[in-house]
N, C-alpha and C positions, 0 to 999 in steps of 0.2 A: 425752077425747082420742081422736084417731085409733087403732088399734091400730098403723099405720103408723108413724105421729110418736112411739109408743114405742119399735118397735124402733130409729128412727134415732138415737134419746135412746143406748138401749143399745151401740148398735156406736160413736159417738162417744166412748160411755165408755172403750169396751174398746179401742178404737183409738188415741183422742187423748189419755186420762185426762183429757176434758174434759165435766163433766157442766152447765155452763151456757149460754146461747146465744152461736153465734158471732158474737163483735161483727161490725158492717158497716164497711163501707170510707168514712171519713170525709175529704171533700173539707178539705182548709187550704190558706191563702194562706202563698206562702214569702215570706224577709223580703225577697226581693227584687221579689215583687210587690209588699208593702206599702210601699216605700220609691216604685218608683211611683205608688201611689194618691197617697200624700205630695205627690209632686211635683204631682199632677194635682189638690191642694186636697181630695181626697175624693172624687171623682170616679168611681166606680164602674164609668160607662161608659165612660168613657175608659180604667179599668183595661184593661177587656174586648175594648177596641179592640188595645191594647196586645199583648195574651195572641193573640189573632187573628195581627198584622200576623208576631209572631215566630214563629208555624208552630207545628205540634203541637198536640195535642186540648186545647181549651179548653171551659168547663164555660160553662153558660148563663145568660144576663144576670142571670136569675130568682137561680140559684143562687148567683151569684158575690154578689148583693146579701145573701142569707140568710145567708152564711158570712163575710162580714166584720161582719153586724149581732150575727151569733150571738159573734164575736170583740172587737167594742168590749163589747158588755155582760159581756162573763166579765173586762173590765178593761185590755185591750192598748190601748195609745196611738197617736192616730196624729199622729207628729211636725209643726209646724208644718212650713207648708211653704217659708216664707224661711228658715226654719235649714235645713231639707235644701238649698234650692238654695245658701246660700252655704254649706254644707258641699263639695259639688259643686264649684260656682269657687275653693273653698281647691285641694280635690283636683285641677282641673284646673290652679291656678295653681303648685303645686311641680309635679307633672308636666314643666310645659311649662320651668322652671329647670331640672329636671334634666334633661330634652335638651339645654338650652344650657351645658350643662357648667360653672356655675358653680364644682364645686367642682376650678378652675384653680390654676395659680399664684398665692397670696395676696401681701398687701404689694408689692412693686415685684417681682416675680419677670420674668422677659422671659418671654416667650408661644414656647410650642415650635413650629417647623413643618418640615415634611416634604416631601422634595422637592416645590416646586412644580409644575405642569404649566406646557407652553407658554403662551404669550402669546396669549390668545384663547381659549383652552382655558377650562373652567368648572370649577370644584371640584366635588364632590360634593352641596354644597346647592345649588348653584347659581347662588353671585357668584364673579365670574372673579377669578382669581390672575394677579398680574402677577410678573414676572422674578425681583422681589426676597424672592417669599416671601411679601409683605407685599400684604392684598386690595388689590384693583383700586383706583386713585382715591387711594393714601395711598404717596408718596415716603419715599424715605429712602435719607440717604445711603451710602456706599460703609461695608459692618460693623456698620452700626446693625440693632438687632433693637426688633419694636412690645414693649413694656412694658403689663401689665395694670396698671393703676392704680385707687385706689378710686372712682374716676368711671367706668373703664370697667365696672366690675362694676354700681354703682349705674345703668347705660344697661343693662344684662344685665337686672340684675334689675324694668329698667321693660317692656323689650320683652320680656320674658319673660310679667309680665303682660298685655301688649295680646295677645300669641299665644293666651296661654291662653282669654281670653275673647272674642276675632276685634273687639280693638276697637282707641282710638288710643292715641297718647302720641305725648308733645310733649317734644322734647329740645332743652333752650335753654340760652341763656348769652353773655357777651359774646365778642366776635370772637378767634379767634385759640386756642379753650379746647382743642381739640381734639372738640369735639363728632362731625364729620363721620369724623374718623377713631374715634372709639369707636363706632358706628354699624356701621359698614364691621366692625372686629373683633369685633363683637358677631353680626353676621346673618353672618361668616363659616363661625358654629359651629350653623345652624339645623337642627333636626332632618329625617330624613329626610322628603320627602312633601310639605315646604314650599320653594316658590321664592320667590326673591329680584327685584324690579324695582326700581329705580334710576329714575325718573320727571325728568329737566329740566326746572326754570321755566322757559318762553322769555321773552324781553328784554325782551317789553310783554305781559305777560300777560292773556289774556282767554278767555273759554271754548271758543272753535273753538282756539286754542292749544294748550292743556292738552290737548284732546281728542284734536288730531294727536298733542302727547306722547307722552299712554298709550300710542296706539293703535302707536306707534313702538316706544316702550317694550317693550311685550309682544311685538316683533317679529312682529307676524300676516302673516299670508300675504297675498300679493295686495297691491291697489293702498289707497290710504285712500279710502274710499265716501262718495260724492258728495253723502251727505246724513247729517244729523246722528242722526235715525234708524237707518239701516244702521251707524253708526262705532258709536254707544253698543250695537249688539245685539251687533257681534262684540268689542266690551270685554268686555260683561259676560261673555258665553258663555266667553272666556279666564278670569275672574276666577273659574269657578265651582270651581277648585281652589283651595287654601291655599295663599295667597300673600301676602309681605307688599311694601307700597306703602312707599316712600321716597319722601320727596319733602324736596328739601335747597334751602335759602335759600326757605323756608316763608312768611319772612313777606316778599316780595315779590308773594303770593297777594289779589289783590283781594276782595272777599265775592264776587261770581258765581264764581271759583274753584272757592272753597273749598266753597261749595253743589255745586259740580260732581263735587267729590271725595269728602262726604255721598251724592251720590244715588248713586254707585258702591257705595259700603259700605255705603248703608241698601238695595241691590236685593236681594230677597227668595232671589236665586239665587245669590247671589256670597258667596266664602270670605275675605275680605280684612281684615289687619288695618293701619293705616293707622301711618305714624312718619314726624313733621312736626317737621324739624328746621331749625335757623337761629337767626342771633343775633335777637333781639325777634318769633319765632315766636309766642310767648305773646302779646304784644299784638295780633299777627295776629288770632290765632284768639278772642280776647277780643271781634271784633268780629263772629264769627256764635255766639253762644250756644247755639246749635241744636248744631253743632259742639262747642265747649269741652264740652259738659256730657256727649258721651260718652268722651269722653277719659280712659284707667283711669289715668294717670300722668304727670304732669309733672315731668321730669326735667331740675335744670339740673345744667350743667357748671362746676363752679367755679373756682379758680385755686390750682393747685397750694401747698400752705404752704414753708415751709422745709425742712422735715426730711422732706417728703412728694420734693423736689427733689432732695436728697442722695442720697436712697435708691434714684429712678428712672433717674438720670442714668448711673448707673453701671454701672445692664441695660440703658441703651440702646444706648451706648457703649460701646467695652474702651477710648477716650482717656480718659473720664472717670476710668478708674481709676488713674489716673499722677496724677491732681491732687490734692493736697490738702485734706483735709476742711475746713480750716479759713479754706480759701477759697472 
C-alpha cells in the first residue's frame, strides 16, 4: 500500500472510528418511479423519459437499466400493469364521487341550498340557478324543495364515473322518471375546474345541426364559421378544458349524430366527458356500437316504490305532511 492510503486509513480511524471503506453512494428507484415503470409495462425508457420531462437530475439510460436489473434479480416485483392501471381508475373513480359530494342527505332527505344568485347569474360550477333555488331547467312549485332520492344518487354515482375516467354514461328510463331533473341536481355539485354544457337536440336532427348546437352551446365568440372545418376547430379548442356534454332527449340522435359527438370526445385534444340522457337513449346508442362500448355506465331511472313515495313526498312538500300515511 501507499504510505499515503495508510495514513488516510489512520485519521479516518481516529476521526470517524471508522476503519472500513466508505461505502458509495448507491443510485435506487423510488416506489414512485417503479409504480411508473409498471404503468409503462416495463418500459425503462419510457421510465427515463419520465424522470426527464419532471425536471431535476436524472441518472442515464445506461444506468437507470442496471439498477432496476440489479433490483428485479435481488427479488422486487414489478406489478402488472392492468392492476396498477385499474388501481389508478378505482383511485380516480372515488376521487371524482367525493367532489360530487355524495355523502348528501341519505333516504328522502330534501337537498339544502343557499341563497340562490340571480337569474342568469351561474353557480359556481357552472350550471345557472334559477329563482327557486332549484338548478336551471327543473320547476317547482310555490314551497316545494328537490329531494335526493336513490336514483338520484344512483345518476351521482354514474356520472361520477364518466368524470373520473373523461368517458360516457347513459341515463335512461321511461318518460316522466325524473331522469332530466336528477341530471341537473347531480352536475349542480361538480367539482371545481369542471364546466357544465347543456347541448339541444334541434327538431330534425342532422350533423350541420348538432354542430350549430355545440358550437351555440359553448357560447364562442364571434359569428358560426362558414365552414365545417373552422366550426369543429373552435369546438374542439373550447373542449380542451374539463367539461361535461349533456345532451338530453338523446335518443332523437340519428347514427351521423351520434358519430359526431364520438369524434368530439375521441379528439386527441379534448377533455370531455359525454351524459346522454332520454327515455330509449339506450336503444339510441345500441345503434353505433362504436359508441355504446365506451360508455362506463348505464344508468336507468326507475319508478318510485311505495314506501320509497311516502318518504319523499314529504321533503318535497310541508302539504304532504298534513296527509295521512295511510293514504
Amino acid at each position: 500500500m501507499n504510505v499515503r492510503t495508510v495514513w488516510r486509513w489512520l485519521e479516518a480511524a481516529r476521526t470517524e472510528g471508522r476503519t472500513e471503506s466508505r461505502p458509495r453512494a448507491r443510485l435506487e428507484v423510488s416506489d414512485q418511479a417503479w409504480e411508473v415503470l409498471a404503468q409503462a409495462g416495463g418500459n425503462v425508457a419510457a421510465l427515463h423519459r419520465h424522470m426527464e420531462e419532471a425536471g431535476g437530475e436524472a441518472p442515464s439510460l445506461a444506468s437507470l437499466h442496471r439498477v432496476v436489473r440489479r433490483d428485479l434479480q435481488a427479488g422486487r416485483v414489478l406489478p402488472d400493469r392492468a392492476v396498477v392501471r385499474r388501481q389508478r381508475d378505482e383511485q380516480q373513480t372515488r376521487q371524482a364521487l367525493a367532489d360530487l359530494a355524495l355523502a348528501r342527505p341519505q333516504g328522502g332527505g330534501a337537498v339544502k341550498t343557499s341563497a340562490p344568485p340571480r337569474r342568469g347569474e351561474e353557480a359556481a360550477s357552472g350550471l345557472p340557478v334559477g329563482e327557486s333555488g332549484a338548478p336551471e331547467g327543473v320547476v317547482l312549485p310555490a314551497g316545494a324543495r328537490l329531494v335526493r332520492t336513490s336514483s338520484v344518487r344512483a345518476v351521482a354515482e354514474a356520472v361520477g364515473q364518466a368524470m373520473a375516467t373523461q368517458g360516457a354514461v347513459c341515463v335512461f328510463g321511461d318518460a316522466g322518471r325524473g331522469k332530466t331533473a336528477a341530471v341537473r341536481m347531480v352536475l349542480g355539485e361538480v367539482p371545481p375546474g369542471w364546466k357544465v354544457t347543456w347541448v339541444p337536440v334541434p327538431v330534425r336532427p342532422s350533423v350541420a345541426g348538432m354542430r350549430r348546437a355545440v358550437f351555440d352551446a359553448l357560447a364562442l365568440a364571434g359569428r358560426f364559421p362558414h365552414t365545417s372545418a373552422l366550426a369543429d376547430a373552435a369546438v374542439t379548442g373550447a373542449l380542451q378544458e374539463a367539461r361535461v356534454l349533456v345532451v338530453d332527449e338523446a335518443q332523437r340522435l340519428p347514427v351521423p349524430c351520434l358519430e359526431y359527438l364520438q369524434s368530439l370526445w375521441d379528439h386527441p385534444g379534448t377533455r370531455v366527458t359525454l351524459v346522454l340522457c332520454g327515455a330509449g337513449s339506450e336503444r339510441a346508442l345500441s345503434r353505433l356500437p362504436q359508441l355504446a362500448s365506451r360508455v362506463v355506465a348505464w344508468q336507468e331511472v326507475p319508478r318510485l316504490t311505495g314506501a320509497e313515495v311516502a318518504a319523499v313526498v314529504t321533503g318535497f312538500h310541508p302539504l304532504w305532511r298534513t296527509v295521512p300515511a295511510r293514504t
